[in-house]
mmJSON file of the N, C-alpha and C atoms, coordinates in Angstrom:
{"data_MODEL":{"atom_site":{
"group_PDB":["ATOM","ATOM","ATOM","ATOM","ATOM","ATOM","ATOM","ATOM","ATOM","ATOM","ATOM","ATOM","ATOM","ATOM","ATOM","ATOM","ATOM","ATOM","ATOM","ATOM","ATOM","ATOM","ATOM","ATOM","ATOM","ATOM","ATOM","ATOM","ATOM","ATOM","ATOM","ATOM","ATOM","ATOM","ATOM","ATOM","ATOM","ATOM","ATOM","ATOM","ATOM","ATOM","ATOM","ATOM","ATOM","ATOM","ATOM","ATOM","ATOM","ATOM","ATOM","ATOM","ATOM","ATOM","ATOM","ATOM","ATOM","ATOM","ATOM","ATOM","ATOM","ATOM","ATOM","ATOM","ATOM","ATOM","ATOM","ATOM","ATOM","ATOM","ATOM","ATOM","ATOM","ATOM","ATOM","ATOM","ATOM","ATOM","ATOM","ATOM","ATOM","ATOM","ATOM","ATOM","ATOM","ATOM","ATOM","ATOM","ATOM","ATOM","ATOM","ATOM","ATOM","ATOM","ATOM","ATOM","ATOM","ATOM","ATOM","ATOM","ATOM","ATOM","ATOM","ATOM","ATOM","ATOM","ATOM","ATOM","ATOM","ATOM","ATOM","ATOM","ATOM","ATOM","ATOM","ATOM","ATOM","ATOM","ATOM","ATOM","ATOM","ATOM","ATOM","ATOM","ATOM","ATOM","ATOM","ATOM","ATOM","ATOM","ATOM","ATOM","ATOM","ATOM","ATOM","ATOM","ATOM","ATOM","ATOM","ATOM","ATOM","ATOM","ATOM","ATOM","ATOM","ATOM","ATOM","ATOM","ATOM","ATOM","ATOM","ATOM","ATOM","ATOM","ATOM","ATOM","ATOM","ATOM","ATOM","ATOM","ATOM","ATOM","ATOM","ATOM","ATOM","ATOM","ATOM","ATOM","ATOM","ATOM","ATOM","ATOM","ATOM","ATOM","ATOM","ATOM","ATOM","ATOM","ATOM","ATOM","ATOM","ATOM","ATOM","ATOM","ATOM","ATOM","ATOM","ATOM","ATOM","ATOM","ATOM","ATOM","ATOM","ATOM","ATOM","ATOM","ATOM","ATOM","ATOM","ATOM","ATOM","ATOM","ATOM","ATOM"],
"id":[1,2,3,4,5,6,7,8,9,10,11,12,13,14,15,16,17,18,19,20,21,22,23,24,25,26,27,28,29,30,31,32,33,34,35,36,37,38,39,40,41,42,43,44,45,46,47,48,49,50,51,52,53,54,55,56,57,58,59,60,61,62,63,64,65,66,67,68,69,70,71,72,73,74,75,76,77,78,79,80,81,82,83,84,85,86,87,88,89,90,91,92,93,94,95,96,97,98,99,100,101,102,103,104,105,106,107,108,109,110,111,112,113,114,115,116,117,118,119,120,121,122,123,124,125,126,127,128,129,130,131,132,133,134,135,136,137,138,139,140,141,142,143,144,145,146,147,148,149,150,151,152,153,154,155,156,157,158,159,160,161,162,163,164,165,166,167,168,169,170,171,172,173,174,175,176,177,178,179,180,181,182,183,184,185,186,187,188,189,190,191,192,193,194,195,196,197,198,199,200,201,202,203,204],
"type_symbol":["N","C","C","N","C","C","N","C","C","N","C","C","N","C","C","N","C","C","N","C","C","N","C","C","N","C","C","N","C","C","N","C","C","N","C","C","N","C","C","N","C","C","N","C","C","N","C","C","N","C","C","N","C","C","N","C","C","N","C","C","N","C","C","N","C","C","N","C","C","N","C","C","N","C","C","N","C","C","N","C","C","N","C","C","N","C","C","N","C","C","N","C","C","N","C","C","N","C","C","N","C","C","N","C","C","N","C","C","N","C","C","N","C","C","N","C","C","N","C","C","N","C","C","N","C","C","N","C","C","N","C","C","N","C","C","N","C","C","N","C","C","N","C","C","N","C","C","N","C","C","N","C","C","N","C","C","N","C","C","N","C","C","N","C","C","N","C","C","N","C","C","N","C","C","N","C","C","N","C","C","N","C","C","N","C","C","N","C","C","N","C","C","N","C","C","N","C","C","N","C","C","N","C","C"],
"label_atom_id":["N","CA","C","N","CA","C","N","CA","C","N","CA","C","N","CA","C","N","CA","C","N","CA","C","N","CA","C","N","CA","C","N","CA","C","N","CA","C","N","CA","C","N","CA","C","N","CA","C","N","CA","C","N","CA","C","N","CA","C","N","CA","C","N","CA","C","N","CA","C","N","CA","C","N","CA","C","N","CA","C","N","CA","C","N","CA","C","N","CA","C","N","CA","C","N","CA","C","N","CA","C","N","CA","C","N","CA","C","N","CA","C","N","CA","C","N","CA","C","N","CA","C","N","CA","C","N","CA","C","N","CA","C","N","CA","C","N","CA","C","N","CA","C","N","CA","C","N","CA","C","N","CA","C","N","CA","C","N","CA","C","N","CA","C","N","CA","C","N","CA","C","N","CA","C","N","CA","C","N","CA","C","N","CA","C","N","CA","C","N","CA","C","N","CA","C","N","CA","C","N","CA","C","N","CA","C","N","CA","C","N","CA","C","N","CA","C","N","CA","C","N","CA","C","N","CA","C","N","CA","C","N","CA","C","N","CA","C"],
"label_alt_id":[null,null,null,null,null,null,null,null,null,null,null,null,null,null,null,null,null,null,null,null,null,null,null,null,null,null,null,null,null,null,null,null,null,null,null,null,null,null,null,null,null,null,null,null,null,null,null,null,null,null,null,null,null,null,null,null,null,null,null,null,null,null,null,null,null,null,null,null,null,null,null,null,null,null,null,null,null,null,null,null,null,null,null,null,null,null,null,null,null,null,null,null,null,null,null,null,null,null,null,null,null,null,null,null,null,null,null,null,null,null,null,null,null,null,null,null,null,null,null,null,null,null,null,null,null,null,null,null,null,null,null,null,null,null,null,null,null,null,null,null,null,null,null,null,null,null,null,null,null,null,null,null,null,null,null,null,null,null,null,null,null,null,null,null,null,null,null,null,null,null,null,null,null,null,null,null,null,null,null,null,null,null,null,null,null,null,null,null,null,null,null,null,null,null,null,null,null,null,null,null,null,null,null,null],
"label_comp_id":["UNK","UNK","UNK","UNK","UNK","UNK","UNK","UNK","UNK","UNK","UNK","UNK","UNK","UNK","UNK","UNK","UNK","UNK","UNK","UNK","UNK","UNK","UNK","UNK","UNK","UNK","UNK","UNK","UNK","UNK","UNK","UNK","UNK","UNK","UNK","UNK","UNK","UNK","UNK","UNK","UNK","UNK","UNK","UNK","UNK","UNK","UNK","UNK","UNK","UNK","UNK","UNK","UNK","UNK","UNK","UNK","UNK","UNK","UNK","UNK","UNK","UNK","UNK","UNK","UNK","UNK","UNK","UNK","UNK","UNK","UNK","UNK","UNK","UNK","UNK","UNK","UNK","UNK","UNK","UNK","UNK","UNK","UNK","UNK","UNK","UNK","UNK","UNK","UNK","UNK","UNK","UNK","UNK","UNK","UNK","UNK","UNK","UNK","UNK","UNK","UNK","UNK","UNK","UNK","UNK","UNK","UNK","UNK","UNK","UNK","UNK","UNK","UNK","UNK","UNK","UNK","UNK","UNK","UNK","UNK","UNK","UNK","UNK","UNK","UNK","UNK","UNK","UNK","UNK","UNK","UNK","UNK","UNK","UNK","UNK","UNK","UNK","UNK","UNK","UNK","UNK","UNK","UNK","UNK","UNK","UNK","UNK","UNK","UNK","UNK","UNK","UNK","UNK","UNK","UNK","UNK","UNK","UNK","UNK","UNK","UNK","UNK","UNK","UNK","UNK","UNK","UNK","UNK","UNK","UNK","UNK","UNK","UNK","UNK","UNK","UNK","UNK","UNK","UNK","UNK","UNK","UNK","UNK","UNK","UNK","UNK","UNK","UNK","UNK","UNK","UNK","UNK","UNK","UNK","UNK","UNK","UNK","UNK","UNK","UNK","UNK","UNK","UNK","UNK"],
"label_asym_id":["A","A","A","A","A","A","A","A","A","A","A","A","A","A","A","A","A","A","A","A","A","A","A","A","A","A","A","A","A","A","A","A","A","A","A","A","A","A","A","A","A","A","A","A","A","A","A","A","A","A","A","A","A","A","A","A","A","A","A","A","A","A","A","A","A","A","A","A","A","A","A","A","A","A","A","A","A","A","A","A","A","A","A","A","A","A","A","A","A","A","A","A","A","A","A","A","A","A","A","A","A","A","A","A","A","A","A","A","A","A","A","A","A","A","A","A","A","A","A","A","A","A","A","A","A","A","A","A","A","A","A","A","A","A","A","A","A","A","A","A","A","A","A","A","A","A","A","A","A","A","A","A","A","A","A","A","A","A","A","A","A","A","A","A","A","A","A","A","A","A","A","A","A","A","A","A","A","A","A","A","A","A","A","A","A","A","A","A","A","A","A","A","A","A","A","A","A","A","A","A","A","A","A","A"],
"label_entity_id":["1","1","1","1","1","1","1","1","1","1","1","1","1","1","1","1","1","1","1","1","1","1","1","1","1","1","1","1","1","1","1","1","1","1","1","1","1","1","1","1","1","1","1","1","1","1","1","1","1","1","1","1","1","1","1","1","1","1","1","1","1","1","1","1","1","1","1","1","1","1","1","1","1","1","1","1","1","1","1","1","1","1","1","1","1","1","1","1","1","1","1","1","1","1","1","1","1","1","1","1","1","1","1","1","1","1","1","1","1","1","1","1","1","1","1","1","1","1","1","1","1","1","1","1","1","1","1","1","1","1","1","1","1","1","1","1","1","1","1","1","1","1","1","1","1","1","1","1","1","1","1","1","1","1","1","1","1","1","1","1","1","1","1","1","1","1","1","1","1","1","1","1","1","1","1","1","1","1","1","1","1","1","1","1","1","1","1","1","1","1","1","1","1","1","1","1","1","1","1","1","1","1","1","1"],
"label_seq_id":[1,1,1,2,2,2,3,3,3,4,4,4,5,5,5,6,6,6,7,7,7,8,8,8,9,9,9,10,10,10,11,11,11,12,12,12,13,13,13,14,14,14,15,15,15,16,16,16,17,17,17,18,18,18,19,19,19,20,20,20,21,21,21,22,22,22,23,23,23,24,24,24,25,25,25,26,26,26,27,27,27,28,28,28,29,29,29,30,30,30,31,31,31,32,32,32,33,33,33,34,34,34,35,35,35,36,36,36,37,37,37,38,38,38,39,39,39,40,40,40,41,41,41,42,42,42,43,43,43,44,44,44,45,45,45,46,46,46,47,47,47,48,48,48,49,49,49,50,50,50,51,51,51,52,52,52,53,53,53,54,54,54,55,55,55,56,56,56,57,57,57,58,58,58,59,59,59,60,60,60,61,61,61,62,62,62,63,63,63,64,64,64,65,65,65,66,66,66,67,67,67,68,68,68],
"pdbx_PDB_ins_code":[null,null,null,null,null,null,null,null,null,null,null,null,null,null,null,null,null,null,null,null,null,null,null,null,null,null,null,null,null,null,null,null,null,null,null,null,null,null,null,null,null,null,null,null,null,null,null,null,null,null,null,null,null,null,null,null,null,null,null,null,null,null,null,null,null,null,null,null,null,null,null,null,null,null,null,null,null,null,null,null,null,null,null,null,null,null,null,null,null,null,null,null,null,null,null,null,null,null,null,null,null,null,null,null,null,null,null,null,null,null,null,null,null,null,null,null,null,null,null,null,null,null,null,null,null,null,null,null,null,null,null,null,null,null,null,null,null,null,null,null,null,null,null,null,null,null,null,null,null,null,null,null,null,null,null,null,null,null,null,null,null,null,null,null,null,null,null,null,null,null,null,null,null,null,null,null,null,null,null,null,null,null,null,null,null,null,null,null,null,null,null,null,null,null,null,null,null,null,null,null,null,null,null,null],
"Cartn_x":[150.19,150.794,152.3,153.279,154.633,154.853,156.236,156.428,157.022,158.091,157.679,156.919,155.606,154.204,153.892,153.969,153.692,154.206,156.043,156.983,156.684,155.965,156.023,154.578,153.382,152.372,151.688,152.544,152.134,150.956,150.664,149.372,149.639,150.531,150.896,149.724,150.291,149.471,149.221,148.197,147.639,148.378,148.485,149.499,148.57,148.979,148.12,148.571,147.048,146.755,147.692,148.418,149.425,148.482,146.823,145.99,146.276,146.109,145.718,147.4,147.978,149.548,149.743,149.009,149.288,148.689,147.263,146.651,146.561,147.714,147.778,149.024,149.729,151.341,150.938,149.913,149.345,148.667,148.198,147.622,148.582,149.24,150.556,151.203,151.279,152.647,153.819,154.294,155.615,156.22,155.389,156.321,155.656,156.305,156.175,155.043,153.877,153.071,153.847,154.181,154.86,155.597,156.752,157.819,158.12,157.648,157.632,158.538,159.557,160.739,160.572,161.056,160.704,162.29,162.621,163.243,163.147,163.177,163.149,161.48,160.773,159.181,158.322,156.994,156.253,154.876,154.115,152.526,152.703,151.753,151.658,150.152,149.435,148.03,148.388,147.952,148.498,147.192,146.626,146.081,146.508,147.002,147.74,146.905,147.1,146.235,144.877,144.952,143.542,143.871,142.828,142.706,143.094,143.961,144.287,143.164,142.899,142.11,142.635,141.547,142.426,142.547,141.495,141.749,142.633,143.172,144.07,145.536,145.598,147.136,147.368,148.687,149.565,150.956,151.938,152.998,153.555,154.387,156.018,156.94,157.893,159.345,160.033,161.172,160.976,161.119,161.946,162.279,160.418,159.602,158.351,157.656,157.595,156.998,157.072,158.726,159.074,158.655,157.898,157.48,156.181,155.257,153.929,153.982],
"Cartn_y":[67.873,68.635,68.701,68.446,68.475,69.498,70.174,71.468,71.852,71.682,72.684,73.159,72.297,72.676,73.648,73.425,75.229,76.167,76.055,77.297,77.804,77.027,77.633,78.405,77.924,78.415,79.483,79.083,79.858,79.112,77.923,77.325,76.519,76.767,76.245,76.678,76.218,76.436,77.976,78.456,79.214,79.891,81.464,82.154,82.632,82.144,82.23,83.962,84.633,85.882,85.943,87.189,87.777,87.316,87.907,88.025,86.256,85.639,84.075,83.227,83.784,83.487,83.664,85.175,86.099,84.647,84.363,83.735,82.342,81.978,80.514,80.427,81.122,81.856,81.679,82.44,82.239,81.137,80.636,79.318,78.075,78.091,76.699,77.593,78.595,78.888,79.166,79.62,79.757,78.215,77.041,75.786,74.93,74.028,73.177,72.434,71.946,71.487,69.598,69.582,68.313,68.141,68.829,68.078,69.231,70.524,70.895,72.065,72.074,73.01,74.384,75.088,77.21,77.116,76.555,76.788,76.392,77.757,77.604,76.966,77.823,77.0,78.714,78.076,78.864,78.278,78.961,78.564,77.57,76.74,75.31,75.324,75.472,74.595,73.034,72.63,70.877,70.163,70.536,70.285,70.594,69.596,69.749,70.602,71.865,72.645,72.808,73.256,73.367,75.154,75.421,76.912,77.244,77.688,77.723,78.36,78.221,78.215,78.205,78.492,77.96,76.642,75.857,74.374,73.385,74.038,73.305,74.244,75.19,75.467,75.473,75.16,74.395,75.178,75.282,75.705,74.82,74.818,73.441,74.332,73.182,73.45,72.542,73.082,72.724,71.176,70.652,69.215,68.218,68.782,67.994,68.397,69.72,70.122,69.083,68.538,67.551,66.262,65.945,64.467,64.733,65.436,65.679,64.76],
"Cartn_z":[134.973,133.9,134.144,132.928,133.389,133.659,134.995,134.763,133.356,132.864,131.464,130.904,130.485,129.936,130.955,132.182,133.537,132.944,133.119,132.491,131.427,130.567,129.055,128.645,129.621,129.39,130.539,132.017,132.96,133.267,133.721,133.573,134.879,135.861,136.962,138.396,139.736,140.365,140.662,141.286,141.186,142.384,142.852,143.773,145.116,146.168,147.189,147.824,147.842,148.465,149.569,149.562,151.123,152.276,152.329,153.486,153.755,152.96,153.348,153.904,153.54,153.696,155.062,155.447,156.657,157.189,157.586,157.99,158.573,157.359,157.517,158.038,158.357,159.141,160.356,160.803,162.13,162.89,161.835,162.152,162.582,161.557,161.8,162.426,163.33,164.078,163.482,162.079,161.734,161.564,161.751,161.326,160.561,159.822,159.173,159.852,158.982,159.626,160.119,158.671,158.96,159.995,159.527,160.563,161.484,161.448,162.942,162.638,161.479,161.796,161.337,161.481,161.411,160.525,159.853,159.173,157.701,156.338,154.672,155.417,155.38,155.166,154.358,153.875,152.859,153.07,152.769,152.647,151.276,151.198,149.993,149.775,148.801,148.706,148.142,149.158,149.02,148.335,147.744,147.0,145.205,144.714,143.148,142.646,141.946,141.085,141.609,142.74,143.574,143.839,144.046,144.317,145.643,146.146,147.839,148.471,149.773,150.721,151.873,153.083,154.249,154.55,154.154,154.212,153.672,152.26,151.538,151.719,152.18,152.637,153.71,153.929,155.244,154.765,156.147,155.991,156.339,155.255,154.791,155.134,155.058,154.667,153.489,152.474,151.088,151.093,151.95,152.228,152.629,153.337,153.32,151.764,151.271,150.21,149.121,149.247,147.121,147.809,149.604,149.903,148.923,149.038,148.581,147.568],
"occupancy":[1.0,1.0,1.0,1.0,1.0,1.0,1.0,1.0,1.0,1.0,1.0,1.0,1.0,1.0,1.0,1.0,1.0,1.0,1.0,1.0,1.0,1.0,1.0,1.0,1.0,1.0,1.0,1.0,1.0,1.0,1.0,1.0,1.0,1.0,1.0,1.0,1.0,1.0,1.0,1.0,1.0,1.0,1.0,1.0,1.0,1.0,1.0,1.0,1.0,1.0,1.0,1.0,1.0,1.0,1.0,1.0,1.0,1.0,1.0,1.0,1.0,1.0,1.0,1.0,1.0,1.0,1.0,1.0,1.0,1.0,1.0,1.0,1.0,1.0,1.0,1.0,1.0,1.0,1.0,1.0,1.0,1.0,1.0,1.0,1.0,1.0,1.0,1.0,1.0,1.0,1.0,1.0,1.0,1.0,1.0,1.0,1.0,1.0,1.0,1.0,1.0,1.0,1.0,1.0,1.0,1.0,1.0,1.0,1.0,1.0,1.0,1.0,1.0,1.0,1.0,1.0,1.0,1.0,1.0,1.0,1.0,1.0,1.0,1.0,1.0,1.0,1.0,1.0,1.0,1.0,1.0,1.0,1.0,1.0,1.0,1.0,1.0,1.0,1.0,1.0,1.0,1.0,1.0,1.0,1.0,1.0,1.0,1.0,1.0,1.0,1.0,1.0,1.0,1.0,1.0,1.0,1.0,1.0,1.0,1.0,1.0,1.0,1.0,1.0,1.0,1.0,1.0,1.0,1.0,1.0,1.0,1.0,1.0,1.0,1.0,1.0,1.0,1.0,1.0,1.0,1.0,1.0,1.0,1.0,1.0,1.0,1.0,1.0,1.0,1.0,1.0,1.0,1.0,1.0,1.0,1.0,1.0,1.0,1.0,1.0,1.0,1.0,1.0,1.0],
"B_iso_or_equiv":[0.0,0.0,0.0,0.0,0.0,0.0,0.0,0.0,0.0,0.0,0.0,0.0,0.0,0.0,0.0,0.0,0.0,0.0,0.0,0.0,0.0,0.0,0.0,0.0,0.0,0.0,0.0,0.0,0.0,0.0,0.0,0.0,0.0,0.0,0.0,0.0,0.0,0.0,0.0,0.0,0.0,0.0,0.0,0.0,0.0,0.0,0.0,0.0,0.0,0.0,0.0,0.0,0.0,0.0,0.0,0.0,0.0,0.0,0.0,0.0,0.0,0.0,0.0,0.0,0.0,0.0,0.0,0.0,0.0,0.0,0.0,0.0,0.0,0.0,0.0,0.0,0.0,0.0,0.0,0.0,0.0,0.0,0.0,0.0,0.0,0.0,0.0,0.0,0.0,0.0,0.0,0.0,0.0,0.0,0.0,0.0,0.0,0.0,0.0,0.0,0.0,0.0,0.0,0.0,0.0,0.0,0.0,0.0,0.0,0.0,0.0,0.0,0.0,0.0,0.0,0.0,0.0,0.0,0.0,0.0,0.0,0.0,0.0,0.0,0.0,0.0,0.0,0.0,0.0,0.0,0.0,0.0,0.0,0.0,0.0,0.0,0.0,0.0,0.0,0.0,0.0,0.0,0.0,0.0,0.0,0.0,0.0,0.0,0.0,0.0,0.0,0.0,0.0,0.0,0.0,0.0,0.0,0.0,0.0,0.0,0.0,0.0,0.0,0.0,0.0,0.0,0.0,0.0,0.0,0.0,0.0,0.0,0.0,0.0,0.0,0.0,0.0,0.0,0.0,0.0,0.0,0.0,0.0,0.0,0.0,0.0,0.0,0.0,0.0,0.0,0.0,0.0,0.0,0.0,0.0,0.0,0.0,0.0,0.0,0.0,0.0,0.0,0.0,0.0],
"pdbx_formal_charge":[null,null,null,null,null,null,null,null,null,null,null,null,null,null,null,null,null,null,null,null,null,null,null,null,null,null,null,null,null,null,null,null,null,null,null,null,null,null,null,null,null,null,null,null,null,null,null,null,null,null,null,null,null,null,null,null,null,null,null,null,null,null,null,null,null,null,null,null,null,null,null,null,null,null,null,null,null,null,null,null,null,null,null,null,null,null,null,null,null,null,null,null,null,null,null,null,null,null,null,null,null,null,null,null,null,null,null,null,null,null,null,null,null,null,null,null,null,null,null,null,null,null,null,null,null,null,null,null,null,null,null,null,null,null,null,null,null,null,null,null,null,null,null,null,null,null,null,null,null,null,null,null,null,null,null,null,null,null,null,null,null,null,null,null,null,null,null,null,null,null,null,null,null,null,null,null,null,null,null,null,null,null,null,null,null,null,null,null,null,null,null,null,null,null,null,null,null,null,null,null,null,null,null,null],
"auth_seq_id":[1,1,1,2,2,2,3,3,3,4,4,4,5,5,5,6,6,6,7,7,7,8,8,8,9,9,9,10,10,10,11,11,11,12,12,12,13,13,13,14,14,14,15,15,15,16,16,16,17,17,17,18,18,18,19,19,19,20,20,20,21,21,21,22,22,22,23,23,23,24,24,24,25,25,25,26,26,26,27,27,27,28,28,28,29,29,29,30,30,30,31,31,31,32,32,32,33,33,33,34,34,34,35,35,35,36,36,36,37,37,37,38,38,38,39,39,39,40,40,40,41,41,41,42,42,42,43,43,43,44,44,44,45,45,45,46,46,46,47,47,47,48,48,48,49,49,49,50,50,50,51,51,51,52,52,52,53,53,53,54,54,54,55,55,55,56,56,56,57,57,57,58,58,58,59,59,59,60,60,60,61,61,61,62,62,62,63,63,63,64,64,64,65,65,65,66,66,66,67,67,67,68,68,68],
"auth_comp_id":["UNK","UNK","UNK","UNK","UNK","UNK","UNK","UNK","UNK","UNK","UNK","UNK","UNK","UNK","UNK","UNK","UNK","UNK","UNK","UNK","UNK","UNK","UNK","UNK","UNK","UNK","UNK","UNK","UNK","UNK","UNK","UNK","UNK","UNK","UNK","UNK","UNK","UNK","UNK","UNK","UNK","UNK","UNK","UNK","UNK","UNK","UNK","UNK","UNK","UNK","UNK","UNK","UNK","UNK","UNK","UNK","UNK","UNK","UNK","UNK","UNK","UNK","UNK","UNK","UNK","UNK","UNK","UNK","UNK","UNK","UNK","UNK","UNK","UNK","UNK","UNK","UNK","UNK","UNK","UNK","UNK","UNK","UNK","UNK","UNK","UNK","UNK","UNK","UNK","UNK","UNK","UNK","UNK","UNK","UNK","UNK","UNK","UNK","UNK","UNK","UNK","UNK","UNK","UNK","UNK","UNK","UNK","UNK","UNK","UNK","UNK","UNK","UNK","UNK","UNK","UNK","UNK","UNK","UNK","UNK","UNK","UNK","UNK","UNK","UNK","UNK","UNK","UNK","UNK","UNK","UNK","UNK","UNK","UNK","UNK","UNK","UNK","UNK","UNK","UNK","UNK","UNK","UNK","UNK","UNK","UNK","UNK","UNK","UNK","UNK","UNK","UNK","UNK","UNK","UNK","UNK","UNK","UNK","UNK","UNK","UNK","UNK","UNK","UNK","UNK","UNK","UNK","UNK","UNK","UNK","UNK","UNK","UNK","UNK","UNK","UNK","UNK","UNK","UNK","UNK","UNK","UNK","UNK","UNK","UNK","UNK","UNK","UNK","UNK","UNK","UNK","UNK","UNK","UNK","UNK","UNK","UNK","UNK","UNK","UNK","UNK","UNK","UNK","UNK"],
"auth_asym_id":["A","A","A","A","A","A","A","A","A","A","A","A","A","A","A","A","A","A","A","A","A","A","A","A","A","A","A","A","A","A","A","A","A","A","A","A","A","A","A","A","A","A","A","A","A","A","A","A","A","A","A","A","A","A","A","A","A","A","A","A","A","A","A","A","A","A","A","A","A","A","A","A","A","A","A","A","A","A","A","A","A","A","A","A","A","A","A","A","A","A","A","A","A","A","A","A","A","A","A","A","A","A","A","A","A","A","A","A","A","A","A","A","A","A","A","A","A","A","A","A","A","A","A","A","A","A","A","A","A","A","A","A","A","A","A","A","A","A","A","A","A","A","A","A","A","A","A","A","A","A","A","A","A","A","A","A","A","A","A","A","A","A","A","A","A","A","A","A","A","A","A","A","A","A","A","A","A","A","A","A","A","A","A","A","A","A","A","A","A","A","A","A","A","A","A","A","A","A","A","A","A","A","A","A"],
"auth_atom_id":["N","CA","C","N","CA","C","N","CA","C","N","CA","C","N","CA","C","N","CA","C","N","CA","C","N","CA","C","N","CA","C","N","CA","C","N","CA","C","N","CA","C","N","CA","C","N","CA","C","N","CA","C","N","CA","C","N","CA","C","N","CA","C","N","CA","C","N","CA","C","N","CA","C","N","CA","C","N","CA","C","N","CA","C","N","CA","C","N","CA","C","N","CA","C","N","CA","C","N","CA","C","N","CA","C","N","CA","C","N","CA","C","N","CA","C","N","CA","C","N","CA","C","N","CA","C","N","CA","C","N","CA","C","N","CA","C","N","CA","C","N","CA","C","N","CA","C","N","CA","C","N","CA","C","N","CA","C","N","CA","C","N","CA","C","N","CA","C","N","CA","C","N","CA","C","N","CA","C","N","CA","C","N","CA","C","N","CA","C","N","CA","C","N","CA","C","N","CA","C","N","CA","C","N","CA","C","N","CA","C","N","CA","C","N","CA","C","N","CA","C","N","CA","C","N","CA","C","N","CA","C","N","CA","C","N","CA","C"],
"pdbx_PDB_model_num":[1,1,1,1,1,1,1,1,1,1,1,1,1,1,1,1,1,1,1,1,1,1,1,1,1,1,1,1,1,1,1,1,1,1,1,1,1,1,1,1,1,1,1,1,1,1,1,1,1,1,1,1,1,1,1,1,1,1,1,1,1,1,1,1,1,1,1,1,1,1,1,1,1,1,1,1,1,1,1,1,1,1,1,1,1,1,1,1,1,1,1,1,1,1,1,1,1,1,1,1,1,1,1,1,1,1,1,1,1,1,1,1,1,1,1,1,1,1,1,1,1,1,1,1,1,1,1,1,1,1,1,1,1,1,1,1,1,1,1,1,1,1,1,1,1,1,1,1,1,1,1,1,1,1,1,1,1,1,1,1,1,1,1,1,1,1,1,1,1,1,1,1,1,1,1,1,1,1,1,1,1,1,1,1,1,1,1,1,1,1,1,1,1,1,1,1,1,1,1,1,1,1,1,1]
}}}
């Protein structure tokens, strides 16, 4: 789906729970799963329009996030 059609309808990915954020914070250690760094990183469900989980979120940083 293009993002505009997201912006305009709110039909984007879905917002991952604090608890699971907490969770998956702890799991990857505060770093990028990718490339390792504790710096500008966020929980991702890397799965396109998939419902986050613990299996499909990983903590990025924004530079591995736009590789996806």
């Amino acid at each position: 789906m293009p993002r505009w059609l997201d912006d305009m309808t709110n039909a984007g990915e879905p917002g991952i729970p604090q608890m699971l954020r907490d969770a998956v914070w702890e799991r990857d250690e505060g770093q990028c799963t990718k490339c390792g760094t504790a710096e500008d990183i966020d929980a991702y469900c890397v799965v396109p329009y998939g419902m986050p989980t613990e299996k499909t979120t990983k903590l990025l940083c924004k530079a591995c996030k736009r590789l996806l």
